[in-house]
C-alpha positions as CSV (number, residue, x, y, z in Angstrom):
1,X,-82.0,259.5,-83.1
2,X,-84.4,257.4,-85.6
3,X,-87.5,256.2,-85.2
4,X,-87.0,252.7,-84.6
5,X,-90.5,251.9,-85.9
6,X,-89.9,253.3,-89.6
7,X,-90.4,251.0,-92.3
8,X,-86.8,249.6,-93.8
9,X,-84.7,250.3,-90.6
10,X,-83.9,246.4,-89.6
11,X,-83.0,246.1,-93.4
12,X,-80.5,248.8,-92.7
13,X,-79.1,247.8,-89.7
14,X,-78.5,244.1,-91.1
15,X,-76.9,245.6,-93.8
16,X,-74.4,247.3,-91.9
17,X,-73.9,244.6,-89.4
18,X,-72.9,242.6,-92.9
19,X,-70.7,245.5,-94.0
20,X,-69.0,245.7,-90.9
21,X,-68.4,242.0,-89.9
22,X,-66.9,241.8,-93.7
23,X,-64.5,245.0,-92.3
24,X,-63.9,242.9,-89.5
25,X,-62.5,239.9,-91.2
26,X,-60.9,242.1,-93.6
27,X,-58.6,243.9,-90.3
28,X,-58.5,240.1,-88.8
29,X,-56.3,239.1,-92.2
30,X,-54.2,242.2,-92.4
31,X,-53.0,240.9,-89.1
32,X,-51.6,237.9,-90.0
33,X,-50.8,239.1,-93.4
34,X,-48.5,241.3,-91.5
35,X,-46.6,238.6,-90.0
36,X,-46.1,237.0,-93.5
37,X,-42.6,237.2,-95.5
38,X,-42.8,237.5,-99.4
39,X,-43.1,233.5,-100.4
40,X,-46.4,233.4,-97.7
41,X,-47.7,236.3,-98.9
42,X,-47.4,235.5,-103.0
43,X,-49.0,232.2,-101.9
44,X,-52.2,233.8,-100.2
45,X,-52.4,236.0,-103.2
46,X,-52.8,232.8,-105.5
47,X,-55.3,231.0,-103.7
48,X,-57.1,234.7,-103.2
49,X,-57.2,235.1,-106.9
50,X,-58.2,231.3,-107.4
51,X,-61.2,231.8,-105.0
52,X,-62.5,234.9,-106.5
53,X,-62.0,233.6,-109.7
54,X,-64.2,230.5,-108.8
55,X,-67.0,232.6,-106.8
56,X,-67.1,235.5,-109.4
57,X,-65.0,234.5,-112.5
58,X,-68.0,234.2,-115.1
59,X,-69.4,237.8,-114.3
60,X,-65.9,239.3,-114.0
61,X,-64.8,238.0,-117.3
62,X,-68.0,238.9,-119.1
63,X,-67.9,242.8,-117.3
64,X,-64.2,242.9,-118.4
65,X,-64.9,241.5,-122.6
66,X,-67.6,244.4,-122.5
67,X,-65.2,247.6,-121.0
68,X,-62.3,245.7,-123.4
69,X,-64.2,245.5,-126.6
């Protein structure tokens, strides 16, 4: 068991209460994912990429020039 008391062990433990509720949502998805047919499916996959693009398209597109180049 770990001391409780030790400097950095809330900072742990929110970190993999975020990495976990992220899994959650993740298995939540698959689930109705898996109820999809193909034209539901490509559709989600569109606005997926649309949304990532918009969060994380800037850093993405620079990371990819520089592995590219």
């Amino acid at each position: 068991m770990t001391d409780q008391t030790r400097w950095g062990i809330h900072e742990v433990q929110t970190r993999n209460k975020a990495v976990k509720y992220q899994r959650d949502l993740v298995a939540r998805a698959m689930e109705h994912v898996l109820k999809m047919d193909e034209s539901g499916i490509t559709d989600l996959m569109i606005e997926i990429e649309a949304e990532y693009e918009r969060k994380y398209g800037e850093n993405v597109a620079r990371k990819y020039k520089k592995t590219v180049l």
